[in-house]
C-alpha positions, 0 to 999 in steps of 0.5 A: 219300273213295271209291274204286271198283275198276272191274276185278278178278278176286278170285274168282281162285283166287290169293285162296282162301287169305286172300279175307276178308282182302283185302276187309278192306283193301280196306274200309280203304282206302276202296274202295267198290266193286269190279266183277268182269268175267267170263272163261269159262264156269268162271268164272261160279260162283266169281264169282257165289258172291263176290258172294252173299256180299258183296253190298255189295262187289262187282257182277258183269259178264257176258262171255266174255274174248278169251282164251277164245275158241277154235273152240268158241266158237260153242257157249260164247256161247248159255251165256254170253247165257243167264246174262247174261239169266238174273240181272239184276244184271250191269252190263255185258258184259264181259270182252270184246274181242281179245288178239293177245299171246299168240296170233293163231291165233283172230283172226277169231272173237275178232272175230266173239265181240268184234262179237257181244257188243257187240251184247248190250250195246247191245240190254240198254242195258249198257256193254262192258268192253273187253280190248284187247293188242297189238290197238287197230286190230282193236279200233277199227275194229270200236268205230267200225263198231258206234258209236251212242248205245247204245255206251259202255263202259270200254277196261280197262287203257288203256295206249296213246298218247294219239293211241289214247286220244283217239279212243277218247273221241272215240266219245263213250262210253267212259272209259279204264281206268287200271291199275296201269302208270301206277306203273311206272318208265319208263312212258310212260304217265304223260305220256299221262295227264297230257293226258287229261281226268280226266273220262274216266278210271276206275282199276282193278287188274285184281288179282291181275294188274298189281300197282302200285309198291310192291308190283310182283312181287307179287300185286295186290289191290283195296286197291293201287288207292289207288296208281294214285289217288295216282300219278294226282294226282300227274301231274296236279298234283291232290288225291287226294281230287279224283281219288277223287271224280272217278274214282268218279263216272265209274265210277257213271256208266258202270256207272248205278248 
């Protein structure tokens, strides 16, 4: 058995102290790959180094986050294109997209940054990485002004309704991210899963974020996406090993690799 952690930032600093230690159990665990998504311009070193020294572990993507989008962002997107075009082992643009949670004050340029990247994507054949809280709308609309058959991606950390999840894979592209919340308590998102075709689905941790049950509180590592497998059989009334099989295939697919 197999499994594939489509979204994790182990380059994070919260990972100095014991680095090698949490790909050890991630190695026990079975997970095969681990895909990295950038975030800034800060970010691209320590990711790079990660993956130079695991290169049968971790494959990188290239992307600015939303919550790196400021006023200077116009400045901060030619660097981020030079290095997406200067090492041609990035897999996808990402991490992209808009988060209204925190802040609303960069809307329109997160859009602007969300539309700009999209179309890196589409004229390098690459998929999109797609970060979206509190902004499906805003995210949708521009998805589905850009759709063609050079759009596909992931909708990372995928924690809407099973109306939003279903028009996002009604685009045709896109496989939705299942992330540590599905181990919550009282999340609805078990229900929504539950009607959702396994074969759009891809899981993740978005480790050190989002740590699943039993280990919520706590920081999340790649090893803990063997939780959000089990708990996804589980609602599905499935084997684990078909969930790894079939999960890790879509996340090959997606990725081309």
């Amino acid at each position: 058995m197999k499994l594939i952690d489509t979204h994790a930032h182990l380059y994070a600093q919260q990972f100095d102290p014991d680095l090698i230690e949490v790909i050890q159990r991630a190695k026990e665990n079975k997970i095969s790959k681990i895909f990295l998504p950038n975030i800034d311009l800060d970010s691209i070193g320590p990711l790079n180094q990660l993956v130079k020294n695991h290169k049968d572990l971790f494959i990188p993507m290239m992307g600015l986050h939303p919550c790196s989008v400021g006023s200077n962002y116009r400045e901060v997107l030619p660097e981020i294109e030079q290095e997406l075009d200067r090492n041609n082992h990035y897999v996808a643009v990402g991490e992209i997209g808009i988060d209204l949670y925190w802040d609303k004050t960069f809307l329109q340029e997160q859009q602007d940054a969300f539309e700009i990247q999209i179309r890196w994507a589409k004229s390098r054949n690459l998929p999109i990485v797609i970060h979206c809280r509190d902004s499906f709308d805003e995210i949708y609309e521009i998805l589905k002004a850009e759709n063609d058959e050079n759009l596909n991606g992931i909708l990372h950390c995928f924690g809407g309704s099973l109306s939003e999840g279903e028009k996002i894979i009604d685009l045709g592209g896109f496989y939705l991210g299942i992330g540590g919340v599905i181990t919550f308590k009282n999340t609805g998102l078990k229900n929504v899963v539950k009607e959702l075709p396994l074969s759009k689905l891809v899981i993740e941790t978005d480790a050190p974020y989002l740590t699943p049950a039993p280990h919520r509180g706590k920081r999340n590592e790649s090893s803990y996406v063997k939780y959000i497998a089990q708990e996804i059989a589980q609602v599905k009334e499935i084997t684990l090993e078909e969930v790894a099989q079939i999960t890790t295939a879509n996340a090959l697919s997606v990725f081309k690799q």
